[in-house]
N, C-alpha and C positions, 0 to 999 in steps of 0.2 A: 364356652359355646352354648346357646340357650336355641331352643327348636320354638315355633312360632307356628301353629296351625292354622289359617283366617277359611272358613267356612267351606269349605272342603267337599266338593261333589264326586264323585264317581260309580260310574254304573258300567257291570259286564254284559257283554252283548248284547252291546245296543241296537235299535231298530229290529232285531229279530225276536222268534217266543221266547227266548230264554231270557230274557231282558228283565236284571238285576239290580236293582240299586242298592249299593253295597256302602255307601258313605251319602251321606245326608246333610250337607253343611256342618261338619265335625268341626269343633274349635280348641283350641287347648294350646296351654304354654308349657314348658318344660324348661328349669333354669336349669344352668350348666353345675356340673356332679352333684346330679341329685339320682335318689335310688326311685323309680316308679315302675306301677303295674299300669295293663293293658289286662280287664278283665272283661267275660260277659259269657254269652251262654257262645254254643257254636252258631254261625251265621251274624252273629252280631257288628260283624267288619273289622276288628281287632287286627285279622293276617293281612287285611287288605289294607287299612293304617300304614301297618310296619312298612308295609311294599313300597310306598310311597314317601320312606322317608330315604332312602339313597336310590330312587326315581327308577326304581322296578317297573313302579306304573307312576303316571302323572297325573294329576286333576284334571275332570270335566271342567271344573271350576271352581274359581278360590286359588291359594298358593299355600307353600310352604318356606316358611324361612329358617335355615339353617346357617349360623355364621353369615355370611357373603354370597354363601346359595340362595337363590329363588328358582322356585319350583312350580309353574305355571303349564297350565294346558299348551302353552305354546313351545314350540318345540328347541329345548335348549343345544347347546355344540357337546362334541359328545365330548371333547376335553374336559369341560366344566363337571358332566356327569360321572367321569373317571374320576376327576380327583374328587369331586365328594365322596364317591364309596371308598375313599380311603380314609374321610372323618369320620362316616357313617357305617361301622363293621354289623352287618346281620347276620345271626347263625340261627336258621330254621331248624323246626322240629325235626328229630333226626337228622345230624346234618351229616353224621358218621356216612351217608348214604353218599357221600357228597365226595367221600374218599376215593382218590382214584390213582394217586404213582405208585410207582413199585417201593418208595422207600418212607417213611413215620417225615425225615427229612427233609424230603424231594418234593413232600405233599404241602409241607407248608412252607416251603420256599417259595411256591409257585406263585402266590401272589405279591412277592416284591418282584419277582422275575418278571411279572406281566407289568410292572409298573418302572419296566428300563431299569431296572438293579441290576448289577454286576450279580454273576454266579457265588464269588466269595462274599460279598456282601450280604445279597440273598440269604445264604446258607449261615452267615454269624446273625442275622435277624431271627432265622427259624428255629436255632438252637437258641435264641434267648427267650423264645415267645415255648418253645416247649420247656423252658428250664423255666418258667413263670407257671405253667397248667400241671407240674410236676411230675414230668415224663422225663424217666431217670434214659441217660447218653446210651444207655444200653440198647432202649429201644430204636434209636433212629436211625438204622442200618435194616432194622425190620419191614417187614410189609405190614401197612396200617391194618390189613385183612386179618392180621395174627393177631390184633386186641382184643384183650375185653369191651363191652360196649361201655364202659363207664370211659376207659383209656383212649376208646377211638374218639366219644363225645369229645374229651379234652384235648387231641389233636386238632379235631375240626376248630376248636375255639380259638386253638393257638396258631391255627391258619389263619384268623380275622387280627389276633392280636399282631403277628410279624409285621401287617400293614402299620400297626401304629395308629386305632383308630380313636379321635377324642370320643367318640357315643357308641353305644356296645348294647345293641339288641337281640334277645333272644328270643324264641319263641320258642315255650315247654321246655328249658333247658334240662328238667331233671327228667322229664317220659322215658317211661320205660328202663329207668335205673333203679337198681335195688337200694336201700335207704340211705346204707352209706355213700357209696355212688352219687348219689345226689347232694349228701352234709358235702361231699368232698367240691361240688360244684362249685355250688351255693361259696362254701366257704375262699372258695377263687374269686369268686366276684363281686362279695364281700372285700376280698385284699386290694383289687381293684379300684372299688368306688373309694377306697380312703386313699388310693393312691392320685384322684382327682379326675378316675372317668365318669363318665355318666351312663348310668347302665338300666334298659327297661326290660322290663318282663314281659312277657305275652304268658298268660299262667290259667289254670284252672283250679291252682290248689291256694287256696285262702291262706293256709298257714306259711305259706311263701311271702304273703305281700304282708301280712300281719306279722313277724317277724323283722322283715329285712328291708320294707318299702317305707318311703316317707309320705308318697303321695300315690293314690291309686282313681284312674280312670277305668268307671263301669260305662261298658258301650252294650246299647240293645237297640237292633233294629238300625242301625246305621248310625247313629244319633248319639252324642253323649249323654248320659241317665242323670250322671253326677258324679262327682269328681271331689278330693279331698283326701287329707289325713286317715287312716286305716281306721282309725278309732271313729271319727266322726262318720267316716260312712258308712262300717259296719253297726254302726247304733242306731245307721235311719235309713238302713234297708228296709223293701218290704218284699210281697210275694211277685210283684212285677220285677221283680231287677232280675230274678234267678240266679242269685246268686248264694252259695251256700255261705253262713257266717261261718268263720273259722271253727272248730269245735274248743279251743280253747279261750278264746270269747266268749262264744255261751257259757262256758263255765263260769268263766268271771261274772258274767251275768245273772246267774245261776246265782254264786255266792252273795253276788249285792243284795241281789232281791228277798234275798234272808235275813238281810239287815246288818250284813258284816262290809266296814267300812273298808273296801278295794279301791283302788285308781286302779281301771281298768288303760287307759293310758300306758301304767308306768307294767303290764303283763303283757307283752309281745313274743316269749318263748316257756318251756317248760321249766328251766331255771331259772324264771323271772317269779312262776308258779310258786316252785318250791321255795324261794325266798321268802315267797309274801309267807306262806304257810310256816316257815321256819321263824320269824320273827312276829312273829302272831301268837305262835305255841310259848316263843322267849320271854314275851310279856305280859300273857299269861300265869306263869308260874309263882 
């Protein structure tokens, strides 16, 4: 399933002072399981993107193509809009917020149960979507209210995952998690994308997309900035984009420009680092 953006308008509160325009003929392709970010400073239209890809909001103008979906200012049947939020799984910032039955279970059941599943069904879907986000059988008798916030995050996700969704968006999936919390995330949606979803980022941390992403869209002002490979765009950023370069980029940066021959390319985490520096000291000696 490949997503299709064709020039993309919308504006909040229209005709009144508050009158916003938040997408600006946005364009972009997105081929099916591929890893991307959604970057840019805040106001840049990133959440308002997302919103519009299982038809939270609709286009002023332009469309979205998703699989067999189109996504047009015109007003679709809401069957149509139902079942694509079951290709299309969003899990907003804090989405633990979002937590609301009495049981770990019951909470992510709820959305095969809204989409006509049988009870028993439901409930073998919700215990497979928690036995995928690594939420031991112990807990699903619990109230989601007794988690940790790293274990409630991974519930909420395993609520989008029960649906069975092909595209898997988040937005700050690690806020507000302590570091492992977040490796432990991160490292689910990593399992994920090689299992053949397709999953984007809505992110503010560089070392996220320069890691784990293939392809990353910078939005400023409504507008796409540039768009590309981690490496090539973090090489031709400048001080409009606002966007911070990873700190282990500049490094590598740092090191080139010393005159020591890196593929900055092939340095995407901290043991990509210590590699380079381990067989640099080896052939050295």
């Amino acid at each position: 399933m490949s997503i299709r953006v064709n020039d993309v308008f919308y504006t909040y509160g229209k005709k009144t002072p508050n009158e916003t325009k938040a997408l600006k003929g946005v364009s972009l392709n997105i081929k099916n399981n591929s890893f991307v970010a959604f970057v840019g400073e805040t106001g840049s239209g990133k959440s308002t993107l997302v919103q519009h890809l299982n038809a939270l909001l609709t286009p002023d103008s332009g469309q979205i193509e998703i699989d067999e979906y189109v996504l047009g200012n015109k007003k679709r049947k809401n069957k149509k809009v139902h079942e694509l939020r079951k290709h299309v799984g969003v899990v907003f910032q804090f989405p633990e917020y979002q937590l609301f039955e009495e049981t770990v279970e019951k909470d992510v059941a709820f959305g095969p149960r809204n989409f006509k599943i049988d009870e028993a069904t439901a409930l073998k879907k919700a215990h497979e979507a928690l036995k995928a986000v690594n939420i031991s059988p112990k807990y699903y008798k619990r109230s989601p209210f007794e988690l940790s916030g790293g274990e409630k995050r991974r519930v909420a996700i395993a609520g989008i995952l029960a649906l069975e969704p092909d595209i898997l968006v988040l937005d700050e999936p690690t806020a507000g998690l302590d570091p492992q919390g977040g490796q432990d995330i991160m490292n689910l949606l990593q399992d994920l994308y090689s299992k053949g979803k397709t999953i984007i980022l809505v992110t503010h941390d560089m070392d996220l997309v320069l890691k784990y992403c293939e392809e990353v869209f910078v939005l400023k002002d409504g507008n796409i900035l540039t768009s590309g490979n981690p490496h090539d765009v973090f090489s031709n950023l400048d001080e409009n984009s606002s966007i911070d370069i990873p700190m282990l980029y500049s490094l590598g940066q740092s090191i080139k420009n010393r005159g020591v021959d890196i593929d900055l390319k092939s340095i995407r985490s901290v043991d990509d680092m210590a590699e380079f520096i381990y067989q640099r000291k080896k052939a050295n000696k």
